[in-house]
C-alpha positions in Angstrom: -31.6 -23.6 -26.3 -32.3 -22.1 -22.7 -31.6 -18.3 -22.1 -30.0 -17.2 -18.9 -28.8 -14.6 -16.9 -27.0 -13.9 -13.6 -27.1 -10.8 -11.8 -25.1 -10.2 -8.4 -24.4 -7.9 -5.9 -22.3 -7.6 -2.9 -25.0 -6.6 -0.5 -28.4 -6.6 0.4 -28.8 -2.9 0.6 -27.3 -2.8 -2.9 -29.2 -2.5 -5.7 -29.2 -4.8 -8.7 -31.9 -2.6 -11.5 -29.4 -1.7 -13.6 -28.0 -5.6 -14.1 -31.7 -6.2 -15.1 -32.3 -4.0 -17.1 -29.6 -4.8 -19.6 -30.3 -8.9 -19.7 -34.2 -7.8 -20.2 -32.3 -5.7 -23.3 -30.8 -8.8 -24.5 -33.8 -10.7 -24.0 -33.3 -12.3 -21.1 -36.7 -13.9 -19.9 -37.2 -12.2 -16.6 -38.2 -16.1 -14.9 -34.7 -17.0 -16.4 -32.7 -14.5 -14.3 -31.2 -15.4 -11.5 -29.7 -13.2 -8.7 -27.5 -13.6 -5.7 -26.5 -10.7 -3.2 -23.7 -11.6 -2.1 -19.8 -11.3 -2.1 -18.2 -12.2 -5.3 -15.3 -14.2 -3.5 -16.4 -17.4 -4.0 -19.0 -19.5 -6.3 -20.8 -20.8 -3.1 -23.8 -18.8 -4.2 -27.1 -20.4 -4.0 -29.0 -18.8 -7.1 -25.9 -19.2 -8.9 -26.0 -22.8 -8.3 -30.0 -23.4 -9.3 -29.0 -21.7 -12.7 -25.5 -24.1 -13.0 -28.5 -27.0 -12.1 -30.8 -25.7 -14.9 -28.0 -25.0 -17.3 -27.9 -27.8 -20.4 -25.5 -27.8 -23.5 -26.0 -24.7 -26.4 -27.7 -22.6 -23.5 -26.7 -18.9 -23.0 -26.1 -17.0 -20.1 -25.8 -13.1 -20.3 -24.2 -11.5 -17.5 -23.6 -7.7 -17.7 -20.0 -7.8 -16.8 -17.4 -10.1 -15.5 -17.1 -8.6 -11.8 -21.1 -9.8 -11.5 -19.6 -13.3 -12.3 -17.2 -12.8 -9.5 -13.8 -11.6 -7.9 -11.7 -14.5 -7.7 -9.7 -15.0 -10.6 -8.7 -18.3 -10.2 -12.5 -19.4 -9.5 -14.2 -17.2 -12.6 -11.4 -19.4 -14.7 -12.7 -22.3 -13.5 -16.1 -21.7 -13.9 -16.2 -20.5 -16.9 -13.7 -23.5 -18.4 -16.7 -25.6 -16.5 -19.9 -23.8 -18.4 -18.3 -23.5 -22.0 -15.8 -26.6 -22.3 -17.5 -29.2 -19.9 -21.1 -28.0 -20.1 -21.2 -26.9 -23.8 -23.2 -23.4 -22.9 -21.8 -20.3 -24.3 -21.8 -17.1 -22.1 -22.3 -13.7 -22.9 -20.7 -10.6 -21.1 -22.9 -7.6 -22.1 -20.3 -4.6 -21.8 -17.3 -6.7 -23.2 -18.5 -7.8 -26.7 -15.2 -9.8 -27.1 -16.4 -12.3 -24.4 -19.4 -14.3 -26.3 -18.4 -18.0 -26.6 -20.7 -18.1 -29.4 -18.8 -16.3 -31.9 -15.0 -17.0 -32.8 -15.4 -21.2 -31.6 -12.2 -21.5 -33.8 -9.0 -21.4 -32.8 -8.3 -17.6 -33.0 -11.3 -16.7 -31.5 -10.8 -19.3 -28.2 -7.7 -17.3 -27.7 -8.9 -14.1 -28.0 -11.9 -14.9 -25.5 -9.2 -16.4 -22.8 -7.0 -13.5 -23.2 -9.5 -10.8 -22.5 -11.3 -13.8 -19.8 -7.9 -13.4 -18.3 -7.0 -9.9 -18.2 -10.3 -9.0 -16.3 -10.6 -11.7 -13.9 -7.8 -10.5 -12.8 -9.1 -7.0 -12.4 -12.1 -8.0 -11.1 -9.9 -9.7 -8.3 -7.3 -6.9 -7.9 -10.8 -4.5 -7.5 -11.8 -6.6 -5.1 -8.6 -6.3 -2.8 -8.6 -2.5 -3.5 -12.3 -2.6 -1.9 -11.4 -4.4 1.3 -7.8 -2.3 1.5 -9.9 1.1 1.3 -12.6 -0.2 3.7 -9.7 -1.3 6.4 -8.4 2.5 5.5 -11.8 4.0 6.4 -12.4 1.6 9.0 -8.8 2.6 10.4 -9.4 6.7 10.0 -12.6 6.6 11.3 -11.5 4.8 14.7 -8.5 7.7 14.8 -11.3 10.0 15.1 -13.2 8.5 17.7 -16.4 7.2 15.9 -17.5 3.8 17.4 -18.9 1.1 15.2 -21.8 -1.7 16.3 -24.7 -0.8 18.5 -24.6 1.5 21.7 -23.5 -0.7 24.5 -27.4 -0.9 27.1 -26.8 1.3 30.0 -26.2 -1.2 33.0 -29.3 -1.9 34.9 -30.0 0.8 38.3 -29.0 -2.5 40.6 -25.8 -3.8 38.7 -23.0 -2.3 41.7 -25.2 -3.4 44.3 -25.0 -7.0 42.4 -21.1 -6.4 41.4 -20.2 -5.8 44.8 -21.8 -9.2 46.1 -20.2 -10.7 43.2 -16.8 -9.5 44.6 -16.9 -10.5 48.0 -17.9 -14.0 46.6 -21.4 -13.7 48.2 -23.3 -14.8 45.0 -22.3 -17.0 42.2 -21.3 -15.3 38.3 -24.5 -17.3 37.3 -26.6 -15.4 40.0 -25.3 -12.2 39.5 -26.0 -12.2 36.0 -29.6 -13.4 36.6 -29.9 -10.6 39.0 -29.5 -7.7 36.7 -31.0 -9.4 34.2 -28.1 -10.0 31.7 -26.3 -13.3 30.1 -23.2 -14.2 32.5 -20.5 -13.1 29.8 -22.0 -10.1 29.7 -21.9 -9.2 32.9 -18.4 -10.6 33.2 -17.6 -8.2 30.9 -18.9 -5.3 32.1 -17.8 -6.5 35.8 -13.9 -6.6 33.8 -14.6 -3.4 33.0 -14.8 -1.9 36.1 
């Protein structure tokens, strides 16, 4: 019997030390944990996978909650149907002590498990769309107020209406007039638009 366990985050500015620490407390080997940072939304995770690879019947995984599993409800029944029914592995969410496939394999207990399984997939997945409706929200209020998002736009280069107003009267080709000022031609398309 193999121990396992998964630790995911969002991002890559996020931090995952606090998901480690608890699977080293349940005696997770550290060369047995595997980490993605990236969105829950799917299962298309690639250190998620190489532990699915690795995984063999009667192995454990720990995960410290079901979110870190992911944010699809559909998908986290799924997989989880897939490591404990097809694969024979058990799995073990740390802050839920109902959800460990090694205790209760009767009846009752298969029951209990899917109930709770169910009740917070589905909150993992309603978090989720609360995440991306309040990020639109910011995203929204912070436009209202002026603030731009992405890089400063370059200032255009000292010879750029010089090279615009060949461009105009059709003296010199889109392709040359981008090469002039030094810019790829959708760019200074763009800016040309602009003015």
């Amino acid at each position: 019997m193999a121990v396992y366990g998964y630790a995911r985050v969002s991002s890559r500015t996020q931090n995952e030390d606090r998901q480690i620490i608890a699977l080293c407390e349940a005696q997770v080997p550290k060369r047995n944990i595997f980490i993605d940072k990236q969105s829950g939304k799917d299962f298309d995770r690639p250190m998620y996978q190489n532990m699915l690879c690795k995984l063999k019947a009667d192995d454990v995984i720990y995960i410290q909650s079901i979110d870190r599993l992911g944010r699809n409800y559909e998908e986290i029944m799924q997989q989880w149907k897939l490591i404990t029914k097809e694969m024979g592995a058990d799995i073990v969410v740390i802050d839920m002590p109902l959800l460990d496939t090694r205790r209760g394999k009767d009846l009752m207990g298969t029951f209990l498990t899917d109930i709770v399984l169910a009740l917070l997939s589905y909150v993992a997945e309603n978090e989720r769309t609360n995440i991306k409706r309040r990020q639109a929200e910011g995203i929204a209020a912070a436009k209202a107020k002026g603030i731009r998002f992405g890089r400063r736009p370059l200032p255009l280069p000292d010879n750029f209406p010089d090279v615009y107003d060949l461009w105009k009267r059709k003296e010199i080709s889109l392709t040359e007039a981008a090469g002039r000022c030094g810019m790829p031609r959708s760019t200074f398309y763009d800016k040309a638009k602009k003015i």
